[in-house]
N, C-alpha and C positions, 0 to 999 in steps of 0.2 A: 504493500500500500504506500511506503513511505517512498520508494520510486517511482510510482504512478503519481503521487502529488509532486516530485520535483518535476517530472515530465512535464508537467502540465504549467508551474509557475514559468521552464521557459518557451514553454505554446502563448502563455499571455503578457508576459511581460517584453514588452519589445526590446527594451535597453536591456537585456537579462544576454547575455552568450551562455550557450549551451555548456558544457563540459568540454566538448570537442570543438568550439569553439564556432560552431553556428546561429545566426539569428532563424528562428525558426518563422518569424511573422516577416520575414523579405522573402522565404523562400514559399509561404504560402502565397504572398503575392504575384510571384512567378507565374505560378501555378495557374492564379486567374489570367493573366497573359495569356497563356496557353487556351485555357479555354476559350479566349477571343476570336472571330476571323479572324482571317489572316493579311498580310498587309508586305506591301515588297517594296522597295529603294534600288535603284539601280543608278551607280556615276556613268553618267556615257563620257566621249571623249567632248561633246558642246552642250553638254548641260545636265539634269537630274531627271529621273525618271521616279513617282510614287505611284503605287496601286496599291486598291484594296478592295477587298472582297465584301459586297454592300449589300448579298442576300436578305430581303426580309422574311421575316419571322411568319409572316402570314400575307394572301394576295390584297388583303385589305390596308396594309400598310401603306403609307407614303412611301416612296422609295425618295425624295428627294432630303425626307427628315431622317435617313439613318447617317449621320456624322461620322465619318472614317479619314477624310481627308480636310484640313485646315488650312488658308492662307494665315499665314504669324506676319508677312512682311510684303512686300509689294516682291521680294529677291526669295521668301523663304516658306518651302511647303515643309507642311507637316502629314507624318500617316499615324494612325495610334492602333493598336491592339489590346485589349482587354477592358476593364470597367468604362464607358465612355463619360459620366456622369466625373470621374477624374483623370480622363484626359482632357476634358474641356476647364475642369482646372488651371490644368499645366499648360493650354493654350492659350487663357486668357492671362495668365503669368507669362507669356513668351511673349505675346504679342505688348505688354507694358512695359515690358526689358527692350524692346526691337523702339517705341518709338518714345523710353528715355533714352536712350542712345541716342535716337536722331536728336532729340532737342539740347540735347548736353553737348554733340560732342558733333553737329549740322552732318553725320556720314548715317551711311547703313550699319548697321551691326554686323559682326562677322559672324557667320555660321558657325565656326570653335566657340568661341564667344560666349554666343547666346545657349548652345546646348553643355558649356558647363554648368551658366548660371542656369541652367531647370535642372542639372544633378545637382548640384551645390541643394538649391532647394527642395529636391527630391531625397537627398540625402540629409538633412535635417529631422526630415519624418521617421528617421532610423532611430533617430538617439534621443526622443522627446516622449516621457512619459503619456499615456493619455490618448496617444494618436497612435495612426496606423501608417505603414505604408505607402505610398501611392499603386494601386494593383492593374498599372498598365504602363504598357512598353510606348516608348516613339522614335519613330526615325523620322529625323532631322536633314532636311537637304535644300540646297541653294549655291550662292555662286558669293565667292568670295573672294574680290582680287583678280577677274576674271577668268577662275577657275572654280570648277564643279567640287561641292563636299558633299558627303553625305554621312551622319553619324546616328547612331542607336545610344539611346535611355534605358538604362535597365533600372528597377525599384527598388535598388541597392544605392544608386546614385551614381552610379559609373557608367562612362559615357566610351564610348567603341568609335571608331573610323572603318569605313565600309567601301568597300567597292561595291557591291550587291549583297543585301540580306533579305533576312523574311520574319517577320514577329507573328506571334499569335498562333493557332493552329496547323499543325502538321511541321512545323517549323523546320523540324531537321528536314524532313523527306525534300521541302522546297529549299533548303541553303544545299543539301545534296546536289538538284537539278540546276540547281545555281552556279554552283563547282563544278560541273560537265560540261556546260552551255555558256557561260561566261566569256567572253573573248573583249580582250583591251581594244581599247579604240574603237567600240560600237559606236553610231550617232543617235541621237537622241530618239528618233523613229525607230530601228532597229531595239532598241530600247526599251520602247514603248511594248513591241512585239516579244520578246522575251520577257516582260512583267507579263503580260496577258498569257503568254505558254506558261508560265510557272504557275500562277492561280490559278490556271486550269487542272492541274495535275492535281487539285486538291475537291476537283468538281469535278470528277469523271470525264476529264478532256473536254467540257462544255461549259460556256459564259454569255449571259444578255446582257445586252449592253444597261439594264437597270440595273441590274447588279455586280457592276463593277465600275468603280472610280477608277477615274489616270487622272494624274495631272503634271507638268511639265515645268521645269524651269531652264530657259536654254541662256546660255552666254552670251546670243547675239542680244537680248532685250531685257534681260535680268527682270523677270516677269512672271510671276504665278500664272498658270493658265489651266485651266480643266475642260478635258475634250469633251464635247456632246456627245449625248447617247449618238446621234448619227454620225459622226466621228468613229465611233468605240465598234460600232454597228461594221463599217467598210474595215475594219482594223480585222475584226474577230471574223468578218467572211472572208479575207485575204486567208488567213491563219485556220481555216476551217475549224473554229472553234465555236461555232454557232449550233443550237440544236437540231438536230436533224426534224422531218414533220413527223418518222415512226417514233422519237421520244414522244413529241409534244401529243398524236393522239393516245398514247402509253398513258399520258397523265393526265388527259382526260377522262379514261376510262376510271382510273384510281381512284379521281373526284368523286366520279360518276355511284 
């Protein structure tokens, strides 16, 4: 009994390190990462590539009110995986860092920059009785110095540099196809098409353009942009990743 009760003071107590020297409330946070969609970053060689997987929950849903992709800065997208209700947190904290920077200091903020100041903040929630974690991941990407970054948040506080990742579910199977498929000096389009094959592999090789975000930030215009569903639409039929009509009356029937 009397190890079952220490088990459990360090399950609640955040600032508490395990024996072995684990926080056990970072590593449940994780965890809900994981259960998030999933969400990909890709540096091409002229600009940033975000996607994410923006399934809803049911056909009654909005699809334009499920939040997976954020502009922070006119230069800076955001992708999040896991609790969304605290990744709009850490966006409306990124987006207050992005424009006192501009007003302190008349420049854009740089992408290193801004995604240590939300670990730094992110990591506060580690060693502050009373609170919890942040229980969601971001990749961070934009143009800095007229070159492409792209960096991951983990709810530890420690912040990664990336050529291509993937947060949220399936996460290894997609940094996997990421690691096969990857090649330097992709352009931004090419880019675009490798995030859309990667989140498919997590959807049984099929994507509608409602349920998946892109959004782009290229070198030439240092510009947030998010393609239209008819954009996403001509992308996903180049890439035959679109559903065939024997799914679609498949799941008609299912309804039926």
């Amino acid at each position: 009994m009397q190890g079952q009760s220490q088990q459990q003071a360090y399950d609640r107590g955040i600032t508490i390190f395990s024996p072995d020297g684990r926080l056990y409330q970072v590593e449940y946070a994780r965890e809900a990462v994981k259960r998030g969609t999933a969400s990909v970053g890709i540096r091409a060689e002229d600009g940033v590539v975000l996607a994410a997987d923006k399934r809803a929950r049911s056909p009654l849903m909005e699809p334009a009110s499920i939040e997976k992709l954020h502009k922070a800065d006119d230069h800076v997208g955001v992708a999040s995986a896991g609790h969304v209700a605290d990744a709009r947190q850490l966006i409306d904290f990124a987006r207050q860092q992005a424009q006192v920077n501009r007003l302190r200091y008349g420049e854009a903020i740089g992408i290193e920059n801004l995604t240590k100041t939300i670990t730094d903040h992110i990591q506060q929630y580690t060693q502050i009785g009373g609170a919890r974690p942040f229980g969601v991941a971001l990749i961070v990407g934009g143009i800095e110095d007229g070159e492409p970054r792209l960096f991951e948040t983990d709810p530890s506080g420690t912040p990664y540099e990336w050529q291509a990742l993937s947060i949220g579910s399936d996460r290894s199977d997609l940094r996997d196809y990421l690691e096969d498929k990857y090649e330097a000096g992709l352009s931004t389009d090419e880019a675009v098409g490798l995030a859309l094959d990667t989140l498919a592999e997590s959807n049984d090789g099929e994507l509608t353009p409602e349920g998946v975000g892109v959004a782009t930030i290229t070198v030439d215009d240092e510009r947030y942009t998010e393609r239209t569903d008819e954009q996403l639409e001509t992308v996903l039929a180049e890439r035959d990743l679109l559903p065939t009509e024997d799914d679609e009356n498949g799941d008609d029937e299912t309804e039926e």
